[in-house]
C-alpha positions in Angstrom: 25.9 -33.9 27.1 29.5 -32.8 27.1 31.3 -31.5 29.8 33.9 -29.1 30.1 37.3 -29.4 29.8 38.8 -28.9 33.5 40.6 -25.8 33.7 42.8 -26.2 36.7 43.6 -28.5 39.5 45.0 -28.0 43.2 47.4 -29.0 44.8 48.1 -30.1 48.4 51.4 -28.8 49.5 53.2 -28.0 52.9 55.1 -29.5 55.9 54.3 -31.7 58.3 55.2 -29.2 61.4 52.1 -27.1 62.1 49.7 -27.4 65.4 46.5 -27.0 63.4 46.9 -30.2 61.1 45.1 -29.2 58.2 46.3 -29.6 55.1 47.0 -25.9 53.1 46.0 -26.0 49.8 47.4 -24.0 46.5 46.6 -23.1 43.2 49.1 -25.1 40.8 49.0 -22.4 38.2 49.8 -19.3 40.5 51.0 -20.8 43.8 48.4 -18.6 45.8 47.2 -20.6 48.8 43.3 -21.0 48.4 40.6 -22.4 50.7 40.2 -26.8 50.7 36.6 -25.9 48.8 37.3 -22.9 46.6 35.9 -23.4 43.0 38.0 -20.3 41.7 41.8 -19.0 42.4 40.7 -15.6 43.9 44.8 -14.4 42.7 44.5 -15.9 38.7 40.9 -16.6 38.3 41.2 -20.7 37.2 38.8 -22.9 37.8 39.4 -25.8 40.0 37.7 -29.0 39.3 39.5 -31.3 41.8 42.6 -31.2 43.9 45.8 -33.5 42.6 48.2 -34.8 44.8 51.7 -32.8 44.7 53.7 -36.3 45.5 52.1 -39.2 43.7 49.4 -37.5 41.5 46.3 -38.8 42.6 43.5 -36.9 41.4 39.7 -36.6 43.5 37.8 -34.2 44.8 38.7 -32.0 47.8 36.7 -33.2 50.5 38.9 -36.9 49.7 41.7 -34.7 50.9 40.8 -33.6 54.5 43.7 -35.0 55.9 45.7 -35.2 53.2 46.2 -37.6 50.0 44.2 -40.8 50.6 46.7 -42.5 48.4 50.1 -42.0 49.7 49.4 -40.3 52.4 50.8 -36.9 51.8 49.5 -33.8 53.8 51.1 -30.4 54.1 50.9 -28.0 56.6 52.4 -24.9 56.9 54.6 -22.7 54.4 54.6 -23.2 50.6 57.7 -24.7 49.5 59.3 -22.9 46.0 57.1 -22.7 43.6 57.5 -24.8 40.5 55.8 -23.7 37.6 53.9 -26.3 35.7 55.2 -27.1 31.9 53.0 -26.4 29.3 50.6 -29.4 28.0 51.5 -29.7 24.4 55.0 -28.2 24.6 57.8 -30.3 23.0 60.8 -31.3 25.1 63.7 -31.0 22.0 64.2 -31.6 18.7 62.1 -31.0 15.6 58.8 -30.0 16.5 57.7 -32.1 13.1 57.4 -35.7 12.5 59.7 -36.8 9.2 56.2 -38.1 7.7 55.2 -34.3 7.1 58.7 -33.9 4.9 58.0 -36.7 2.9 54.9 -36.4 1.5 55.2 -32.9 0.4 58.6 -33.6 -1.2 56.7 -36.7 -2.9 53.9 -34.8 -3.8 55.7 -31.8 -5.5 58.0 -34.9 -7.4 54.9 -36.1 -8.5 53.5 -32.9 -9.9 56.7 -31.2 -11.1 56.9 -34.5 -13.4 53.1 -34.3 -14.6 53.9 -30.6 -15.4 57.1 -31.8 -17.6 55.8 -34.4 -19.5 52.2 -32.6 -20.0 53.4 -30.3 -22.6 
């Protein structure tokens, strides 16, 4: 059986100067603060499939992030801090967008049958 792709992921993000102690927890796409066991953003409509760690990337699910990231150790509480919007997936940094392979073998290719087409006749 194949599962779906994963749409979204959460992230933990805050600081450490709030009474209640509980981490906050925002949707990485939109930055709109959503509850620790929200399947949907109820601001973009993504679905989460597990919460990632804003400082060392750790991915699990939510309830591994009660207290914050059982990695490093990360926990925010409080305010959002700016929000960074994520970089697309497949987007290219700089430079040409195609590897020199995809030059080559056309220009060969069209060599090849530019001299069939000569010496045909």
């Amino acid at each position: 059986m194949r599962r779906i792709i994963l749409l979204c992921r959460l992230c933990s993000l805050g600081f450490l100067n709030s009474v209640d102690k509980k981490p906050k927890f925002y949707c990485q796409y939109c930055n709109a603060e959503v509850k620790q066991n929200d399947r949907l953003c109820h601001h973009c409509g993504r679905f989460f499939a597990s919460v990632k760690c804003a400082a060392c990337g750790y991915t699990a699910d939510s309830k591994r992030f009660s207290r914050g990231c059982p990695v490093c150790g990360y926990a925010v509480y409080g305010t959002v801090p700016a929000f960074k919007p994520l970089k697309k997936r497949n987007s290219q940094s700089s430079g040409d967008p195609l590897p020199l392979w995809m030059y080559v073998v056309p220009a060969i290719l069209l060599t090849v049958l530019v001299g069939v087409m000569l010496f045909r006749q």
